[in-house]
TINU-894207 format. One record per atom (N, C-alpha, C, O): atom name; chain; x, y, z. Coordinates in steps of 0.001 Angstrom, whole numbers, padded with zeros to 6 digits. Example, Ala and Ser with C-alpha at 12.3 -4.5 7.8 and 13.67 -1.06 7.14 Angstrom:
residues 2
(rec N; A; (013190; -005690; 007800))
(rec CA; A; (012300; -004500; 007800))
(rec C; A; (013200; -003300; 007800))
(rec O; A; (014236; -003319; 008465))
(rec N; A; (012850; -002250; 007080))
(rec CA; A; (013670; -001060; 007140))
(rec C; A; (012900; 000030; 007870))
(rec O; A; (013409; 001138; 008039))
***
This chain:
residues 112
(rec N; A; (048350; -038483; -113508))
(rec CA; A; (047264; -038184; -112604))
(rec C; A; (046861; -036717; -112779))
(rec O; A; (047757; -035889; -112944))
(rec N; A; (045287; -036247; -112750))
(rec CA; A; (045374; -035126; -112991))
(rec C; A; (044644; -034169; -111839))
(rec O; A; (043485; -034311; -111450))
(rec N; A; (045266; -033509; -111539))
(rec CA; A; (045422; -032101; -110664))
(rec C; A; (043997; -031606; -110676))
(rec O; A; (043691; -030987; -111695))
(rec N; A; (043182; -031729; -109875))
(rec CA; A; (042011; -030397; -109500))
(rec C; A; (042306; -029956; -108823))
(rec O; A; (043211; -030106; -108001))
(rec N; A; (041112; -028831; -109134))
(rec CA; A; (040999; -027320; -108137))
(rec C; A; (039845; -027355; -107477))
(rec O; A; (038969; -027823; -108204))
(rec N; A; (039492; -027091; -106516))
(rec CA; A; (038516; -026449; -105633))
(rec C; A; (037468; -026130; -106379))
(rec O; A; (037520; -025254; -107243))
(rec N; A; (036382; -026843; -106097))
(rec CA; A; (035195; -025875; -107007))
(rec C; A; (035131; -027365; -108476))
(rec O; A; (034050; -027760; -108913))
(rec N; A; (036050; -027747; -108809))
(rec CA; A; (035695; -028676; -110167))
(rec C; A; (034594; -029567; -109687))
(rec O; A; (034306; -029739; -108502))
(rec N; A; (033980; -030141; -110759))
(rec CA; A; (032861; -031017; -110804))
(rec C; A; (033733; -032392; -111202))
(rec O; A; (034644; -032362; -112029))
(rec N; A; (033431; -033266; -110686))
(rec CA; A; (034175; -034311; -110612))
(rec C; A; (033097; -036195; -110651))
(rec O; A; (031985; -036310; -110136))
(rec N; A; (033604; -036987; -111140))
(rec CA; A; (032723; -037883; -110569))
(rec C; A; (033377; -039082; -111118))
(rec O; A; (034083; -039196; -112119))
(rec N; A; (032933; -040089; -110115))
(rec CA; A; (033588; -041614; -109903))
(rec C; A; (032629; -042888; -109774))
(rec O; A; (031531; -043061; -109244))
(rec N; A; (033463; -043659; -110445))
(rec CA; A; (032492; -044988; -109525))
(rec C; A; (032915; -045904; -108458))
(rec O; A; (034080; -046301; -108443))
(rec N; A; (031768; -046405; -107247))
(rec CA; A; (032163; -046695; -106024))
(rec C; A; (031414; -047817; -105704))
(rec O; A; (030248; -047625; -105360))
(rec N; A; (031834; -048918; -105745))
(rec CA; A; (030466; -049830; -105086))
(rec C; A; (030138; -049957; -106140))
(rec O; A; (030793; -048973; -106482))
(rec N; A; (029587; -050359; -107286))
(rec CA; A; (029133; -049965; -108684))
(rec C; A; (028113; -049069; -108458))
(rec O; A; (026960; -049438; -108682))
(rec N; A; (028354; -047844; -108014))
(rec CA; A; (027613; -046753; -107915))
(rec C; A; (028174; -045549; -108256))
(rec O; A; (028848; -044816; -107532))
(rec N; A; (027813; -045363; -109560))
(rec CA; A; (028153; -043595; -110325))
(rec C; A; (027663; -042589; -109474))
(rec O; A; (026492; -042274; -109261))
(rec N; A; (029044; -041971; -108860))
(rec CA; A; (028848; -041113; -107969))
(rec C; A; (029561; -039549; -108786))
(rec O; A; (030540; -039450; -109527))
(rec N; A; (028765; -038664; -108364))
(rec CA; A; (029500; -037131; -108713))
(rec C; A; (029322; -036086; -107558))
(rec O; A; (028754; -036344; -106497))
(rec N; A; (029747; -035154; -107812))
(rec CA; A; (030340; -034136; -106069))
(rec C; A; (031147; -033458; -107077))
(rec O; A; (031260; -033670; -108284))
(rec N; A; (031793; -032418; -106149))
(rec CA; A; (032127; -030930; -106306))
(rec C; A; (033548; -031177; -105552))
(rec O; A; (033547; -032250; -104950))
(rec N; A; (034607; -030533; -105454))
(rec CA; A; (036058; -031084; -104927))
(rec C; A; (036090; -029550; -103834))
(rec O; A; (036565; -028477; -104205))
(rec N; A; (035576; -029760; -102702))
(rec CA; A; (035666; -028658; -101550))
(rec C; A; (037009; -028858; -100872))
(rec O; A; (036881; -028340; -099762))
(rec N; A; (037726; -029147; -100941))
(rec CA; A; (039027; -029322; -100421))
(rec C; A; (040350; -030152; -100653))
(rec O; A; (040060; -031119; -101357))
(rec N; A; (041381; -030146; -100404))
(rec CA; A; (042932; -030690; -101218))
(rec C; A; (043556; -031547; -099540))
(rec O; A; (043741; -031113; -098403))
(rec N; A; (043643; -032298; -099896))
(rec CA; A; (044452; -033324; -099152))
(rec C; A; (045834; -033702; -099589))
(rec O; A; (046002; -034537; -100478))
(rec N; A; (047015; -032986; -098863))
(rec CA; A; (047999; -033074; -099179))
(rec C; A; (048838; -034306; -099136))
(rec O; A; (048759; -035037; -098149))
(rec N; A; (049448; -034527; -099893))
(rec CA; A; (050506; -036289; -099296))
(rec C; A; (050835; -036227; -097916))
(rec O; A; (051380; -035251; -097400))
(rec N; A; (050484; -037335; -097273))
(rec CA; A; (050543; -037804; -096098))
(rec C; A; (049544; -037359; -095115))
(rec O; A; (049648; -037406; -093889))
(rec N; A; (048573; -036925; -095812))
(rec CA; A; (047862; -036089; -094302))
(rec C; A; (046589; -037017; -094867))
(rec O; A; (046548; -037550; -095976))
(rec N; A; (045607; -037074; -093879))
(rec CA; A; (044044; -037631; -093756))
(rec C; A; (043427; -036244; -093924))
(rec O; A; (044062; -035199; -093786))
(rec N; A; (041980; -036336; -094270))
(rec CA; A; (041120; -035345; -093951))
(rec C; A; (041244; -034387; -092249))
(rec O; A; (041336; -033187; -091990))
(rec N; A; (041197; -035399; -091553))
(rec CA; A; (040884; -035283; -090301))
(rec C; A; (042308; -034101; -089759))
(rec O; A; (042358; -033331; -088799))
(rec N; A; (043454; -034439; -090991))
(rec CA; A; (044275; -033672; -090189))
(rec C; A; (044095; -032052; -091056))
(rec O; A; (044633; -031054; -090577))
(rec N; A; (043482; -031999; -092029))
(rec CA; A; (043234; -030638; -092556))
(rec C; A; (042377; -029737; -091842))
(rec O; A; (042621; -028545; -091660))
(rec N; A; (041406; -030331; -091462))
(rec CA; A; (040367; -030205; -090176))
(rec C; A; (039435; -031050; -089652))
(rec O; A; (039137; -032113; -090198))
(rec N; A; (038955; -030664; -088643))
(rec CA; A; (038441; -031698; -087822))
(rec C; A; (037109; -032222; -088180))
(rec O; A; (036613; -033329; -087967))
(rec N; A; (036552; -030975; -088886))
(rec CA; A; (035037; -031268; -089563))
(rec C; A; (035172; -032503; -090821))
(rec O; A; (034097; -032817; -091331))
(rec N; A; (036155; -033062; -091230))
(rec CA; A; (036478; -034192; -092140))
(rec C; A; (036378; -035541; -091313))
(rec O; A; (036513; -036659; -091809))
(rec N; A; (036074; -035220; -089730))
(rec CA; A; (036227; -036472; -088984))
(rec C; A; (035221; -037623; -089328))
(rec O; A; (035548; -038745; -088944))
(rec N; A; (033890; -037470; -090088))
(rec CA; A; (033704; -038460; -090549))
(rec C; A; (033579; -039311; -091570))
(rec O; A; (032733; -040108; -091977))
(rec N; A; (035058; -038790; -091999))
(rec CA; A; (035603; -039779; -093547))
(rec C; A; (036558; -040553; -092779))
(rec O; A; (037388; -041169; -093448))
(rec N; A; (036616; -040652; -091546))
(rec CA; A; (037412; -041772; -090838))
(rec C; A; (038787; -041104; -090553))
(rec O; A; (038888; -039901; -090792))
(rec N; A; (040188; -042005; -089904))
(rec CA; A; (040880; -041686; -089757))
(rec C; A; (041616; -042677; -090516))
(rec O; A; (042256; -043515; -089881))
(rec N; A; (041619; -042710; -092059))
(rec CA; A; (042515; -044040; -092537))
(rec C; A; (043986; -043815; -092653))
(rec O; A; (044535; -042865; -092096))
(rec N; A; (044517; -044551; -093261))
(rec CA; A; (045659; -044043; -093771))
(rec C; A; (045962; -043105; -094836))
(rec O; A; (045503; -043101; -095978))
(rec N; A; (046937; -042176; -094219))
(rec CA; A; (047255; -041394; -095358))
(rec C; A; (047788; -041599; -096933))
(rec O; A; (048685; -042304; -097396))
(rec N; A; (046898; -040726; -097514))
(rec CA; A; (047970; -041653; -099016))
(rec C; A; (048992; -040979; -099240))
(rec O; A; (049354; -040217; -098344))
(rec N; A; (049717; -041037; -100404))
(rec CA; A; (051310; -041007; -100476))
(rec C; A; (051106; -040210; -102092))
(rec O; A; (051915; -040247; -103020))
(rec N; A; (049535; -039386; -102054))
(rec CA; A; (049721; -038439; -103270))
(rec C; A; (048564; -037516; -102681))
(rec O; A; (047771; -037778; -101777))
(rec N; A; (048694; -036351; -103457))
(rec CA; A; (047308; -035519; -103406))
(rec C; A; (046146; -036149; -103335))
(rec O; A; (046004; -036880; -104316))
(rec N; A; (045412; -036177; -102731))
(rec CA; A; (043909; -036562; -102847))
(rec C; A; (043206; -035096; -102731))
(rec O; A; (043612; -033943; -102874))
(rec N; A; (041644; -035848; -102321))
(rec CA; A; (040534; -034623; -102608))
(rec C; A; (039129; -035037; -102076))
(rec O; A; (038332; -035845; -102552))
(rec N; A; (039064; -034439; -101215))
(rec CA; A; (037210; -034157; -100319))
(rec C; A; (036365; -034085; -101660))
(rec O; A; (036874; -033847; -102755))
(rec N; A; (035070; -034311; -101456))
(rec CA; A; (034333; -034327; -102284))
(rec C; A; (033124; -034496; -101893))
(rec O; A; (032712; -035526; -101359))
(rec N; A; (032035; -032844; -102284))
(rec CA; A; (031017; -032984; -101923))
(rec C; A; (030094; -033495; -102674))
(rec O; A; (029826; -032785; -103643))
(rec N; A; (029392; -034645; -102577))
(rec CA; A; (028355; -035097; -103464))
(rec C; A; (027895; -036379; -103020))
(rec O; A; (027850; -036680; -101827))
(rec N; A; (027458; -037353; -104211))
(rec CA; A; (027130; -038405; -103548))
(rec C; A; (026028; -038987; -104667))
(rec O; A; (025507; -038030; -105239))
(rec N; A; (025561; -040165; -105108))
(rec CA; A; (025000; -040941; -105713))
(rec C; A; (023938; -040095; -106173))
(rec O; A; (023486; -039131; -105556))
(rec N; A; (023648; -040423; -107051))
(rec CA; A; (022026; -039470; -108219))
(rec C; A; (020825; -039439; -106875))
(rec O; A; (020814; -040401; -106108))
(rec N; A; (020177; -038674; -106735))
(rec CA; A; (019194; -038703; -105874))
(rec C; A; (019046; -038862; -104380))
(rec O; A; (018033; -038791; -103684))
(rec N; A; (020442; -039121; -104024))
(rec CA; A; (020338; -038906; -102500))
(rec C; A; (021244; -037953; -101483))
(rec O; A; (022358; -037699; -101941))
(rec N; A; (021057; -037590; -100653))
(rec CA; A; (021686; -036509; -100093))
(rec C; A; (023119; -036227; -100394))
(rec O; A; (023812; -037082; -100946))
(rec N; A; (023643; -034926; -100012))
(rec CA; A; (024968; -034368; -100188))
(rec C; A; (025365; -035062; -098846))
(rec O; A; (024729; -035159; -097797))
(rec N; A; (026807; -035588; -099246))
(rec CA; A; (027648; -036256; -098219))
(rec C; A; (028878; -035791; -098654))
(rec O; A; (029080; -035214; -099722))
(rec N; A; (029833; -036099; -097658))
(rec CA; A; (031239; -036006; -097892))
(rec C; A; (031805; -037148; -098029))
(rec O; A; (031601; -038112; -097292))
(rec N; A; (032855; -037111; -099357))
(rec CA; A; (033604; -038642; -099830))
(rec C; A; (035417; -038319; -099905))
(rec O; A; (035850; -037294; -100432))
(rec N; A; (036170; -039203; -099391))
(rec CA; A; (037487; -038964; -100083))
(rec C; A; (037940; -040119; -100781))
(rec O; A; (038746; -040945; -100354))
(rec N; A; (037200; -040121; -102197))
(rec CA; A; (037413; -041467; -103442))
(rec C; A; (038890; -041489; -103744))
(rec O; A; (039545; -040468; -103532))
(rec N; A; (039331; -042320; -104109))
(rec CA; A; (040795; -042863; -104855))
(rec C; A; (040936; -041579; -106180))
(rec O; A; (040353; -041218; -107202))
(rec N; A; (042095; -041243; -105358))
(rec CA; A; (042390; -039724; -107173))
(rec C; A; (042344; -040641; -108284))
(rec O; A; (041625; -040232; -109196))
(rec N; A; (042759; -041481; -108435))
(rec CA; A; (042478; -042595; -109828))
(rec C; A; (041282; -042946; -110477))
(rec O; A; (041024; -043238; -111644))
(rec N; A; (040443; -042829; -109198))
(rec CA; A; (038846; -042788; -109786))
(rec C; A; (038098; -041388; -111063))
(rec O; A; (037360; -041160; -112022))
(rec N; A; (039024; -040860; -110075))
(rec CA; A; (038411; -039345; -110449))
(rec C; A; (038338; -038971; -111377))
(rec O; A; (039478; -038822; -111816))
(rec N; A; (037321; -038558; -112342))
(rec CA; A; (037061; -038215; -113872))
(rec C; A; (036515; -036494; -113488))
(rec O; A; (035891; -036081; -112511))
(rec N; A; (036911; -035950; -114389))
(rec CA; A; (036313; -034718; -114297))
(rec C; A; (035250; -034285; -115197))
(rec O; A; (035431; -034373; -116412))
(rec N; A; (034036; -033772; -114670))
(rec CA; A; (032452; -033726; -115342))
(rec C; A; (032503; -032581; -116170))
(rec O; A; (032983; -031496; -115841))
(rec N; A; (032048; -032832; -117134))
(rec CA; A; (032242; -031875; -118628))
(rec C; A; (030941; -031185; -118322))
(rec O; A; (029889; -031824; -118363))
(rec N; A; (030976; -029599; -117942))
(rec CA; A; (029472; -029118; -117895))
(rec C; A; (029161; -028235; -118882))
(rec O; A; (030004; -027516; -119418))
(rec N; A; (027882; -028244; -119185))
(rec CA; A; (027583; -027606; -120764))
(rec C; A; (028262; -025961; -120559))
(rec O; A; (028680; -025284; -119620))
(rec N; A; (028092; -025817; -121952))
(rec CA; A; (028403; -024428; -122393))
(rec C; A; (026971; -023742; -121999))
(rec O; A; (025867; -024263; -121845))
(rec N; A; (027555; -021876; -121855))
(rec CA; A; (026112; -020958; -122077))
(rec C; A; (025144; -021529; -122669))
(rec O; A; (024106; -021946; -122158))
(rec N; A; (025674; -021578; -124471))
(rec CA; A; (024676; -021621; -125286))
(rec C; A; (024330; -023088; -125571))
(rec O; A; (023623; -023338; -126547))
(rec N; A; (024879; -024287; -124614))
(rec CA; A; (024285; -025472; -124964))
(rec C; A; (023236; -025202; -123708))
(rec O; A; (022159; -025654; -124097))
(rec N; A; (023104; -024742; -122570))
(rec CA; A; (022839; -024861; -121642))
(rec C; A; (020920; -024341; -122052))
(rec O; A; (019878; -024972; -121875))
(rec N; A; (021217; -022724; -122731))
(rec CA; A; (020079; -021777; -123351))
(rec C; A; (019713; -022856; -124592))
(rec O; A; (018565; -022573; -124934))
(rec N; A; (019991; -023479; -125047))
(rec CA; A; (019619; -024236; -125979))
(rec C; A; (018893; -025328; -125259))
(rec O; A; (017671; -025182; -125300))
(rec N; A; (019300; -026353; -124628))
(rec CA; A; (018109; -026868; -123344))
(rec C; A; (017469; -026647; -122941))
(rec O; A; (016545; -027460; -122923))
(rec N; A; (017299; -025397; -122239))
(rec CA; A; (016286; -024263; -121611))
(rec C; A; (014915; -024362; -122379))
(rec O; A; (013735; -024524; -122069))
(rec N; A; (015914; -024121; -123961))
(rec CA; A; (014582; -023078; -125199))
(rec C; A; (013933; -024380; -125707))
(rec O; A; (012960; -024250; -126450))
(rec N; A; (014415; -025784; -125353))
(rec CA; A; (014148; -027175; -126068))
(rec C; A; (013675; -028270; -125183))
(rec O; A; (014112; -029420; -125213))
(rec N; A; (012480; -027692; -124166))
(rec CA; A; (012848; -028535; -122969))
(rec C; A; (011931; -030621; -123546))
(rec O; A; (012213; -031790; -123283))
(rec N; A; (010775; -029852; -124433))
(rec CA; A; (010268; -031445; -124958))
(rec C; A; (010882; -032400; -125264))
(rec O; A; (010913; -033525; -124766))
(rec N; A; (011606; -031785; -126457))
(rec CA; A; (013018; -032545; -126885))
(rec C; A; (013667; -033167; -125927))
(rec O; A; (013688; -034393; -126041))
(rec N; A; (014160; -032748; -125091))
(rec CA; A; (015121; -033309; -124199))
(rec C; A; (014611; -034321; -123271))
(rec O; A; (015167; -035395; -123039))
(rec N; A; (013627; -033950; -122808))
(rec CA; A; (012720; -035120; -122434))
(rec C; A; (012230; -036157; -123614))
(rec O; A; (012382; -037299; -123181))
(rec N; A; (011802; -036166; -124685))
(rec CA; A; (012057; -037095; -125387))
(rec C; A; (012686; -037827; -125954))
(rec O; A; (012421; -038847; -126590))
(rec N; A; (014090; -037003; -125602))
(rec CA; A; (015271; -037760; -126077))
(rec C; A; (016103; -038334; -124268))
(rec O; A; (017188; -038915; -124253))
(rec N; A; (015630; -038138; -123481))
(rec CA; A; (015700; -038764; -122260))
(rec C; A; (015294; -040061; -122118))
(rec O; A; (015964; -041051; -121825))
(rec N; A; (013724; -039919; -122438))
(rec CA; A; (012791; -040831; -122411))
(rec C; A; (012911; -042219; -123278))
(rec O; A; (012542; -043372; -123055))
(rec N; A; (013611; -041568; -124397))
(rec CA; A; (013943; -042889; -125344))
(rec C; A; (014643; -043444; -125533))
(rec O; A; (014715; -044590; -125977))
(rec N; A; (015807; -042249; -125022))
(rec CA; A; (017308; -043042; -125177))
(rec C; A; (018049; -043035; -126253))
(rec O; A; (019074; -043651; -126546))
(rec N; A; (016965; -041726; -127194))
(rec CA; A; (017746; -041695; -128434))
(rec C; A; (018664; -041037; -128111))
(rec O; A; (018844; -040329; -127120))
(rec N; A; (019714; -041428; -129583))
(rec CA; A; (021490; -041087; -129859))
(rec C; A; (021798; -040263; -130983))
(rec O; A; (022504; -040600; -131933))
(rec N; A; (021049; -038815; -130771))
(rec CA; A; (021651; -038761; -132022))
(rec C; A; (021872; -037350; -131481))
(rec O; A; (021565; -037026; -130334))
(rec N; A; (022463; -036477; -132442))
(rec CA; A; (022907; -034879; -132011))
(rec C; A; (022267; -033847; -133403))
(rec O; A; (022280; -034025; -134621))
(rec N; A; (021816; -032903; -132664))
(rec CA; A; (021250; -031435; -133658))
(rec C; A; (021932; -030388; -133175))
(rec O; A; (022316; -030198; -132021))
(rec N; A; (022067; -029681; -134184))
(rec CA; A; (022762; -028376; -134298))
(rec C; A; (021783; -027262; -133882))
(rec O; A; (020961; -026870; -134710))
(rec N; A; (021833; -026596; -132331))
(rec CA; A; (021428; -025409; -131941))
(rec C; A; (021203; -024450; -132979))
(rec O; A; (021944; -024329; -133955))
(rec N; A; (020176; -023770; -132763))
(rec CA; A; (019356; -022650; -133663))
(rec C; A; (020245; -021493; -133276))
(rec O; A; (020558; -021400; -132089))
(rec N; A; (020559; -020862; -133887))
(rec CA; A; (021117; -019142; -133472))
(rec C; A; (019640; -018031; -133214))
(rec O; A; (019802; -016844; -132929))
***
C-alpha cells in the first residue's frame, strides 16, 4: 500500500466515476474523519478502518470541490507534468487541442 503526503494529487474510481482531489489530511488507524475534526462531519461517521486512510479534496471532472474518504486501495497517485512539459503545452496550445480533439496517440519530442 502506498503512503501519501498532504498536498499529493491523487485519483480513483467510484461509482464508475474517475474521480481526482488533492489528499488535505491523514486518517490514522482506527479513527474516522469526524474524530480528526469535526469539520470532516460530513463524510459520515462510518467505521473506522484498520489502516491509514486519507481526506480528499476533489471530486468528478467538472463538478464542484467536495470532500471524499475513498478506499486507500483505490488510490492511484496523478503523475503531473514537468516545467518543461508543462512550457511546452503552453508554447503548443493548437496541437494539443488537436490532439484532444482526435484522440490521436502518438508522442513528439519538445523543441529546446
Amino acid at each position: 500500500m502506498t503512503d501519501f503526503k498532504i498536498g499529493t494529487p491523487v485519483s480513483w474510481k467510484s461509482s464508475c466515476t474517475q474521480k481526482s482531489g488533492v489528499i488535505i489530511a491523514i486518517v490514522p488507524p482506527g479513527k474516522t474523519p469526524y474524530e480528526i475534526s469535526p469539520e470532516y462531519r460530513r463524510l459520515g461517521t462510518a467505521t473506522p478502518r484498520d489502516h491509514t486512510s486519507y481526506i480528499v479534496s476533489g471530486g468528478a471532472k467538472n463538478r464542484r470541490k467536495t470532500l471524499y474518504w475513498p478506499r486507500t486501495s483505490l488510490l492511484k497517485p496523478q503523475k503531473s507534468l514537468t516545467e518543461s512539459e508543462r512550457k511546452w503545452c503552453e508554447a503548443n496550445p493548437e496541437l494539443i487541442r488537436r490532439l484532444m480533439n482526435n484522440n490521436i496517440n502518438f508522442v513528439t519530442t519538445p523543441r529546446a
